[in-house]
C-alpha positions as CSV (number, residue, x, y, z in Angstrom):
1,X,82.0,127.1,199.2
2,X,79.5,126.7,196.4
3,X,78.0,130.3,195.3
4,X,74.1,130.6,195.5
5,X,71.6,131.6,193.1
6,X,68.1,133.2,192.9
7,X,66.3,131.8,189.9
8,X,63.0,133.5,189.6
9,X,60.6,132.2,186.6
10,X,62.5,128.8,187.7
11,X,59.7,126.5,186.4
12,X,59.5,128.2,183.2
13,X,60.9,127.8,179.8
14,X,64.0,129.8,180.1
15,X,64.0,129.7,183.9
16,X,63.9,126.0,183.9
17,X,66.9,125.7,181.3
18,X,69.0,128.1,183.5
19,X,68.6,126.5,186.8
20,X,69.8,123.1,184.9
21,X,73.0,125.4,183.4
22,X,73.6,126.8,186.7
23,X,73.7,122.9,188.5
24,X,75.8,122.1,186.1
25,X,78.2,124.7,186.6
26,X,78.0,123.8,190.2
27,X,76.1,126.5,192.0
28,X,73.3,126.1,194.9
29,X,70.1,127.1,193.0
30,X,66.8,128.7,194.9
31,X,64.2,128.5,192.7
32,X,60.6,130.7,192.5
33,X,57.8,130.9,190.5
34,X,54.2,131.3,191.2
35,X,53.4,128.9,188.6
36,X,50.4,130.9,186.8
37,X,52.4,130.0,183.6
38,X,55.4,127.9,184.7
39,X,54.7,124.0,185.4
40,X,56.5,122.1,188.0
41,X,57.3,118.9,186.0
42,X,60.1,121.4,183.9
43,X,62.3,121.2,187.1
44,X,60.9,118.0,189.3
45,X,64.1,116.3,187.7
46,X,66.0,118.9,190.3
47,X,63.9,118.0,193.4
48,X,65.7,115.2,194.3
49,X,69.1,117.4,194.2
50,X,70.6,118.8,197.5
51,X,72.3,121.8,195.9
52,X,68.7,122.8,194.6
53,X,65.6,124.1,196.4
54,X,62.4,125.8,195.2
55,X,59.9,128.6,196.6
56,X,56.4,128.5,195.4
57,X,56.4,132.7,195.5
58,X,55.1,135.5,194.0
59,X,57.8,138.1,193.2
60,X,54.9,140.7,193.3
61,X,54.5,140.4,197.3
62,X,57.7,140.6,199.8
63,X,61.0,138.4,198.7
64,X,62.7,136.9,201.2
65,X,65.1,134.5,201.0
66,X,67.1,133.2,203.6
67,X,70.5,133.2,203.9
68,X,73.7,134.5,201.5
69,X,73.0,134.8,198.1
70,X,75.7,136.1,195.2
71,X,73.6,136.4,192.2
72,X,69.9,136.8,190.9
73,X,68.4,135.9,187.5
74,X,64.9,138.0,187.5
75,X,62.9,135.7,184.7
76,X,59.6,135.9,186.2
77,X,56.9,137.1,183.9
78,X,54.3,136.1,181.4
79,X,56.4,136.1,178.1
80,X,53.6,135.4,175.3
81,X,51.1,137.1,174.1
82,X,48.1,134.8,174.5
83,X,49.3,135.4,178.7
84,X,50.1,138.7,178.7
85,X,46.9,139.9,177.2
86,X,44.8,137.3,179.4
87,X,46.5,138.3,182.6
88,X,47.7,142.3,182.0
89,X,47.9,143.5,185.4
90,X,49.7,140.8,186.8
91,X,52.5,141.1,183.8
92,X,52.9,144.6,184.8
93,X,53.0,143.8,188.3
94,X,55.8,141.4,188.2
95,X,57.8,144.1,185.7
96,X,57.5,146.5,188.2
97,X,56.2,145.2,192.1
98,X,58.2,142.0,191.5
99,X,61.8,143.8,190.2
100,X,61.5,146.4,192.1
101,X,61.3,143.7,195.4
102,X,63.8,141.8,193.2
103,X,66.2,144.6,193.1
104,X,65.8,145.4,196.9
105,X,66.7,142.0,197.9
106,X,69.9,142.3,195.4
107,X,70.7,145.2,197.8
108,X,70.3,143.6,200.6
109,X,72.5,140.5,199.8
110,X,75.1,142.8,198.0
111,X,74.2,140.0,195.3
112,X,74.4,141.2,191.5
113,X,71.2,140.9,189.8
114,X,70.1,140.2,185.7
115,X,67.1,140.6,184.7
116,X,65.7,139.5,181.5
117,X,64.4,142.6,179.4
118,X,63.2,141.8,176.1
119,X,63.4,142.6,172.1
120,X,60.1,144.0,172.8
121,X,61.3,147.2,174.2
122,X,61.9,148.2,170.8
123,X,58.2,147.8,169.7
124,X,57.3,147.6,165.8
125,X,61.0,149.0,165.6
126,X,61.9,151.8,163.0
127,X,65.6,151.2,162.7
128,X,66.8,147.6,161.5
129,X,68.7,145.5,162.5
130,X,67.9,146.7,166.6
131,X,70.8,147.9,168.6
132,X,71.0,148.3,172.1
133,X,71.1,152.4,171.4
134,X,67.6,152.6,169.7
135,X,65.0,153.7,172.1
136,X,62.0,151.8,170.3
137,X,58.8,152.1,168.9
138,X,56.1,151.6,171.4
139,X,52.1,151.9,171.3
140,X,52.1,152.3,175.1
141,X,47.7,152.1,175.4
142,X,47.8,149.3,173.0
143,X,47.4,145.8,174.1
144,X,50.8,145.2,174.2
145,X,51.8,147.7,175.9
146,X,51.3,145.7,179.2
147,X,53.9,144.1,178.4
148,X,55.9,146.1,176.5
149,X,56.2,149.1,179.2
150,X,56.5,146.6,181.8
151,X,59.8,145.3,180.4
152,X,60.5,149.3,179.9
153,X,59.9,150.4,183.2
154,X,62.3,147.1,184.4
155,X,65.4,148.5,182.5
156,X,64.6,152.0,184.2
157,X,64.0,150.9,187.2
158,X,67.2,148.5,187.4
159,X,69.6,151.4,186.0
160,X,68.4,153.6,188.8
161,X,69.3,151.4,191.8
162,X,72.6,150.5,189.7
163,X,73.2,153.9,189.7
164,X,71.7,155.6,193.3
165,X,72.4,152.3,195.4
166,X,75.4,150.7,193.6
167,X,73.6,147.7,192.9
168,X,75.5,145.2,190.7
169,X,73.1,144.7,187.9
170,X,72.9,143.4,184.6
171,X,70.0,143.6,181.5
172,X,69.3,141.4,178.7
173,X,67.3,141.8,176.2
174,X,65.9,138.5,174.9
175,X,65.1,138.0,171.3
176,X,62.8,135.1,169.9
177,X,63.7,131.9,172.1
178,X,63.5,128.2,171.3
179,X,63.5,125.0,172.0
180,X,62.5,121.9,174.5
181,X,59.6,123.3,177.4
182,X,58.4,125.5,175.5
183,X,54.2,125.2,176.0
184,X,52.7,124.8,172.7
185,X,49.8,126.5,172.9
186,X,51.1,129.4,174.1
187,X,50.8,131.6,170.9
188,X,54.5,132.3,170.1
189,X,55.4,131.3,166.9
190,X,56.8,127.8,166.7
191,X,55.2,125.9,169.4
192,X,52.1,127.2,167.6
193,X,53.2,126.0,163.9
194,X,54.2,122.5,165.3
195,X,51.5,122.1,167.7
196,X,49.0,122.9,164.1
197,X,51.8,120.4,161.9
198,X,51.2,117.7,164.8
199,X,47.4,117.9,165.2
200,X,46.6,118.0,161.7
201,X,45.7,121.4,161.1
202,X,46.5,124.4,158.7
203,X,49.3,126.6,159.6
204,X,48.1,130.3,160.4
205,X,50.0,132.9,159.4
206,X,49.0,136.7,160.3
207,X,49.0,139.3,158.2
208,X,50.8,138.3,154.7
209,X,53.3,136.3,156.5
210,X,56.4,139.2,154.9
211,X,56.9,140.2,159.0
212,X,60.6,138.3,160.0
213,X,61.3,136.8,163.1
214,X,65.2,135.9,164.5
215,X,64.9,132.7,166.5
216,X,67.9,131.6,169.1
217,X,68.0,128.4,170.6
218,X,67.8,128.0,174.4
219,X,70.8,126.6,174.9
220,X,72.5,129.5,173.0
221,X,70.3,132.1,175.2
222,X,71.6,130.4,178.4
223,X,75.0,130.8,177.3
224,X,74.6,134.4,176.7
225,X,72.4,134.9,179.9
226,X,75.4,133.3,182.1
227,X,78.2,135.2,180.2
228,X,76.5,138.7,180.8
229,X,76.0,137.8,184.2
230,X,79.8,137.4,184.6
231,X,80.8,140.2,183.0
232,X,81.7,143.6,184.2
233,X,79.2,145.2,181.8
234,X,76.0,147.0,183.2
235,X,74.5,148.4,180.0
236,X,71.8,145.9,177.9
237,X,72.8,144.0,175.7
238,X,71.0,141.8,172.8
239,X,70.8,138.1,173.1
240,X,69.8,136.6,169.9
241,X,70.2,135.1,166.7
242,X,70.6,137.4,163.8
243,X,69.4,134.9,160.9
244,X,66.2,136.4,159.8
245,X,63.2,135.0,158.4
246,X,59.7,135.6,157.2
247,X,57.1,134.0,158.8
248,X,55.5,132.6,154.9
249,X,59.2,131.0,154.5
250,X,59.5,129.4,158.3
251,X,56.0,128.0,157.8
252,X,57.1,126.3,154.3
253,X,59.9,125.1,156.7
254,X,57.8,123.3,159.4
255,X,55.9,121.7,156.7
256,X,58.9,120.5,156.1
257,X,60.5,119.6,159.2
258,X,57.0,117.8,160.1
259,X,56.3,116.1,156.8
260,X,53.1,116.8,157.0
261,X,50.9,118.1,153.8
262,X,49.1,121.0,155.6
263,X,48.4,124.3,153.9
264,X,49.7,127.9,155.3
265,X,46.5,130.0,156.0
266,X,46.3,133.7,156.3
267,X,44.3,136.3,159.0
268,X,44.4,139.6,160.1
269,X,47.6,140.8,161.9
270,X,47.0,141.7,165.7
271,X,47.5,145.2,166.8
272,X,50.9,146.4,167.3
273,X,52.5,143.4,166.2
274,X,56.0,144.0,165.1
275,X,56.9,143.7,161.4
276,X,60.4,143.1,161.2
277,X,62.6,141.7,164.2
278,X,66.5,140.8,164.1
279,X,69.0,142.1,166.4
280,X,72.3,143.2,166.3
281,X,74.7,141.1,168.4
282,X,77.7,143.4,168.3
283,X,78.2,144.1,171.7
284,X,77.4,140.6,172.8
285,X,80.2,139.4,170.3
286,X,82.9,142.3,171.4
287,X,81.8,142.3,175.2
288,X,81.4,138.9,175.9
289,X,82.9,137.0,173.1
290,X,78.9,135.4,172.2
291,X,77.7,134.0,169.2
292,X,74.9,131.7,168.9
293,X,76.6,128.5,167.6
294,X,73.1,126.6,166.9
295,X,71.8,126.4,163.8
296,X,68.0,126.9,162.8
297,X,67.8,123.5,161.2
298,X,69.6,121.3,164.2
299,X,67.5,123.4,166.8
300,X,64.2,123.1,165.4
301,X,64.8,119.3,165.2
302,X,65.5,119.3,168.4
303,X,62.4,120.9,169.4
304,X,60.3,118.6,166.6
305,X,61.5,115.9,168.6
306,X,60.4,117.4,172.2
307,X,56.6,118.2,170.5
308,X,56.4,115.0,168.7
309,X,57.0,113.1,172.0
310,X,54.1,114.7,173.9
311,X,51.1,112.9,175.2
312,X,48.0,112.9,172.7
313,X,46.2,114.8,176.2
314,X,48.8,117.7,176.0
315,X,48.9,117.9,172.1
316,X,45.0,118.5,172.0
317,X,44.7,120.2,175.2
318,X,44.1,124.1,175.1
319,X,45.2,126.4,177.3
320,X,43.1,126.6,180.6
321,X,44.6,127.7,183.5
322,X,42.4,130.1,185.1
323,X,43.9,133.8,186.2
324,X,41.3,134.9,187.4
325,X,42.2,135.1,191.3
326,X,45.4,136.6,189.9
327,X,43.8,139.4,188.1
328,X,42.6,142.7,190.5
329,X,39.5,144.0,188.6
């Protein structure tokens, strides 16, 4: 008999990728998202499957989900700062609300549960590269400290009922992501650069670009997301890539990836945001024999090619979705 998984987030970036890994591997996959950032046409390519079914669902309110279910992968959230700060309470909602209803239902099952922590626990980090031991650096009033603290409170929250109620569970903390699905105008890093390379425009840079970023490609992440799962290890663990570079140098790069003859422009950095970012992937190479195996240059022309396929309509479009009847004044 097929195992069953809870994929919340499912219509996401990451969430979207791991159902596909998870049909592949041969599981019945539930689905859920709310779809406040997630869009449907990253999984209607599932629809059609029987071993696949999706709940349009709010994590934040009462989970129920019928029947047995051996695993859940908690990937609900906003992930990027131009959500996160539009829509603050509902991110710290789902962090909290939404895992904490998350984790209750893992009891219920006796299903083991992930859930997908971040590098941002470590804030503007003091101790380079991160390892899973460093507590962080965290501006808990500042803006993103929604987000931030909500991740926080996650891992907490998650070690408690491991520890009080026995609950299988498993945290990983996500460093910079890539690849296919990714929205463009979502203010993380490279679907911004190649959305600006594609339209025409100047590439912005924040700050003088000398803050590094370690991106991992999706397909790497999901790997490393379904080997934790499997493991026996109940501690966080990094998921990343540990190639670092500035943000100056991976803009000279996009130029040229993209060809195009844009200049790199420079404004103010936001509050808070972290200056250097890289993890270290010890654990994740001793524990569960991970590496990512994708290189910077094949991914990114993987993603070039996902970006330069779009419609002219979703190149230009900004973002618009309105939060509003998600947000509790």
């Amino acid at each position: 008999m097929s195992k069953r998984v809870l994929i919340t987030g499912a219509a996401g970036f990451l969430g979207s990728h791991l159902c596909d890994r998870f049909i592949k591997e041969g599981f019945d996959v539930v689905g859920m998202d709310n779809l406040i950032t997630g869009d449907l046409k990253n999984i209607e390519h599932l629809f059609k499957l029987p071993n696949f079914e999706f709940y349009h669902h709010d994590v934040t309110t009462f989970v129920n989900v019928s029947g047995d279910l051996d695993y859940i992968m908690h990937f609900a959230s906003p992930a990027s700062p131009i959500d996160y700060l539009k829509i603050p309470i509902q991110t710290l909602k789902v962090g909290a609300l939404g895992t904490h209803n998350l984790l209750g239902l893992a009891k219920e099952k006796n299903a083991r549960i992930l859930i997908a922590s971040t590098s941002e626990v470590y804030g503007d980090p003091l101790v380079h590269p991160q390892t899973e031991e460093y507590y962080g650096n965290v501006n808990t009033i500042g803006p993103r400290g929604v987000y931030d603290e909500a991740k926080r409170f996650q891992e907490a929250i998650t070690m408690a009922y491991h520890r009080f109620h026995g609950v299988e569970t498993r945290i990983l903390r996500i460093f910079n992501t890539y690849g296919p699905r990714m929205r463009l105008n979502d203010g993380r890093v490279i679907p911004a650069f190649l959305g600006q390379a594609l339209r025409g425009e100047d590439l912005t840079v924040f700050g003088d670009g000398s803050q590094t970023r370690s991106f991992c490609y999706v397909d790497d992440q999901v790997e490393g997301a379904f080997r934790l799962l499997m493991s026996d290890y109940s501690n966080p663990v990094n998921i990343g890539n540990p190639n670092e570079i500035s943000i100056k140098d991976f803009a000279e790069e996009i130029i040229k990836l993209t060809g195009t003859d844009q200049k790199v422009v420079y404004m103010d950095l936001p509050k808070d945001d972290p200056m250097q970012r890289q993890p270290d992937i010890t654990k994740a190479r001793e524990i569960l024999g991970w590496e990512p195996k994708v290189s910077r240059k094949e991914g990114m022309a993987k993603t070039y090619d996902y970006f330069k396929n779009l419609s002219q309509e979703e190149l230009f479009k900004k973002e618009h979705k309105d939060f509003s009847s998600h947000i509790r004044k």
